[in-house]
N, C-alpha and C positions, 0 to 999 in steps of 0.2 A: 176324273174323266178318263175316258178310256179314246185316243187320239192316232188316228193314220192320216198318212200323207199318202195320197193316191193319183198315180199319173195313168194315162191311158192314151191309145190313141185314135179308137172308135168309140162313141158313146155307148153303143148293146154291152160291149165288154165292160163299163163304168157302172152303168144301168146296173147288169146282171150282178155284178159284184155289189152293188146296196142294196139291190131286192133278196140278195141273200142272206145280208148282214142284217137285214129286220129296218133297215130305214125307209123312209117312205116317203117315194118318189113316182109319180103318175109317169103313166108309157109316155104319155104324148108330150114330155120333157128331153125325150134324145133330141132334138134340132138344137135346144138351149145350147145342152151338152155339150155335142159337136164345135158347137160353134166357140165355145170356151176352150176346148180340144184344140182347135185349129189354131186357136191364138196364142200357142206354148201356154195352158193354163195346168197348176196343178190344183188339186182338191184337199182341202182339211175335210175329215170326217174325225166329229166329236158323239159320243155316249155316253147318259152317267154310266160309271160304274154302277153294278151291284154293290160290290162290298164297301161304296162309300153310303149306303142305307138312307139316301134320301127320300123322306117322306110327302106325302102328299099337304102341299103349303109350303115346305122350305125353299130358302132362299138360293138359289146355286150361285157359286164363285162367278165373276165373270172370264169367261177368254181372253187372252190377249196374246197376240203374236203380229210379225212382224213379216217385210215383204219387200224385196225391192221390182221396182214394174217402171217403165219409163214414162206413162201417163199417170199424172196426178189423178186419181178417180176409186170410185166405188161401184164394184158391182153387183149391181141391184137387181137383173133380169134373174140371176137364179133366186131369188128367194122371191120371185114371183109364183115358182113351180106350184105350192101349194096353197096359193093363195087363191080367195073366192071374191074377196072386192078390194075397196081399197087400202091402202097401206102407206102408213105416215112414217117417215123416217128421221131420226133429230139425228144430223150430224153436229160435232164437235169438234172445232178444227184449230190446235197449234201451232202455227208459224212463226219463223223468224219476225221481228216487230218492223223490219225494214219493207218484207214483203205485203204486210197489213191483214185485210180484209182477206178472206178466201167465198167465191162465188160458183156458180153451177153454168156451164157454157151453153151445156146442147140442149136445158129445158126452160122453160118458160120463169121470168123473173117477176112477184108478183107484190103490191104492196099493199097495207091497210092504211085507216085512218091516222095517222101520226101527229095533227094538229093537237086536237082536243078531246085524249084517244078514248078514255072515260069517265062517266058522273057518276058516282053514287047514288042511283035515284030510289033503291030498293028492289026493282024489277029485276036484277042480272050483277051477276058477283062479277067480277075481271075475268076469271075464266074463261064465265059464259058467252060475255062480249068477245073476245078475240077468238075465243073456237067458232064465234055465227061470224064472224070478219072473215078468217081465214077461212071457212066454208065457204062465202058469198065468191072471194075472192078464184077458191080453186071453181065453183060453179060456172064462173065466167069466161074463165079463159079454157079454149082446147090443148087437151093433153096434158102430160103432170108439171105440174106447179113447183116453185120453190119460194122462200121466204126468207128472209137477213133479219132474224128476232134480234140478234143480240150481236155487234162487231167491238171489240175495244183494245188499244194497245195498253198493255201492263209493261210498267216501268217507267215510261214518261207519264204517267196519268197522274192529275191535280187537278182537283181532288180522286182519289182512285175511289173504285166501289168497294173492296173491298181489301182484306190481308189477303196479298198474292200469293201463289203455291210459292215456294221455296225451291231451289235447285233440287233437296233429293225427291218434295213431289215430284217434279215437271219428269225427274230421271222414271219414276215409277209409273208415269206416264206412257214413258215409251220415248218422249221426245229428247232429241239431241240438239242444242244448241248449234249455231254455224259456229266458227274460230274466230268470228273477228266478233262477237255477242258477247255481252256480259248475262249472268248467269240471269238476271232477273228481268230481261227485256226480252218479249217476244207479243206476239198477239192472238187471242182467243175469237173464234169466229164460232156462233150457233147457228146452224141451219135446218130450217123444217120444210122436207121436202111429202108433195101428195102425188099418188098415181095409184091407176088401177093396172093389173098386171097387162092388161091390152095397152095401154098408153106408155108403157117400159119397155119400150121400144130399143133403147142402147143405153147401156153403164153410161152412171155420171162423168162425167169430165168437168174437175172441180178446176181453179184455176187461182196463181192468189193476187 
């Protein structure tokens, strides 16, 4: 990748500087802008390289970096810029195992069927059922949705689901243990958030 870190502190000047650099950014994205601008925000811009010759199918490495910001959260309104409907997000959240579950404050919390969640009848694989669930579900309520598929504390779990990452996964992760944590207790949170770029109204404000 070819990677800048880009401050500004009107959006035309941020704007003009990526319509020059070949990314592709609609005009009617300065308000976004601005408004990320205005809240001490800086910008990553990523591009493959040329000379690392990626083809049409290949897989690219993913990103990873790091950030400190005083609100727990994800922001989602820019990567609404280019978008034409909606848009499903899986967050994946590590935390200390003291702090537990991690949730979504400022959008709508929404749940499926959990009794007797599928039959094998031949009509619909598991997929199919929980993607027409979580449809029904986002259908129902106004504004984007979120969903708790998957919350569990590793390390005290008995029976656990699975071999837990090890310290130098969780480190390759990104995550850093608190000081008073032993290496192999903390807690995994998945969440699947829906919105259309009109109902991304304000970045998540996650909470744990």
């Amino acid at each position: 990748y070819s990677i800048v870190i880009l401050s500004a502190t009107e959006s035309l000047a941020l704007f003009t500087w990526l319509d020059d650099n070949d990314y592709s950014v609609p005009a009617e994205s300065l308000d976004v802008l601005q408004a990320y601008l205005d809240g001490g925000n800086y910008f990553l811009a990523a591009k493959v390289d040329e000379s690392a010759e990626i083809g049409d199918g290949d897989t690219l490495s993913p990103l990873q970096f790091r950030y400190d910001v005083e609100m727990f959260g994800l922001p989602i309104r820019i990567g609404t810029l280019n978008a034409r409907d909606t848009q499903d997000v899986l967050i994946y959240a590590v935390t200390d195992y003291d702090d537990g579950a991690v949730g979504i404050s400022n959008y709508s919390m929404v749940e499926v069927d959990n009794e007797c969640m599928w039959r094998d009848d031949g009509d619909q694989t598991f997929a199919e059922f929980y993607a027409d669930q979580f449809s029904e579900a986002y259908e129902s309520t106004e504004g984007g949705v979120w969903l708790a598929e998957y919350a569990w504390g590793m390390g005290k779990c008995d029976p656990c689901t699975g071999d837990p990452p090890d310290d130098t996964d969780m480190a390759t992760l990104g995550f850093e243990f608190a000081d008073n944590a032993s290496g192999d207790e903390y807690f995994f949170t998945r969440l699947h958030m829906r919105y259309t770029p009109e109902e991304a109204t304000q970045d998540l404000v996650l909470y744990p």
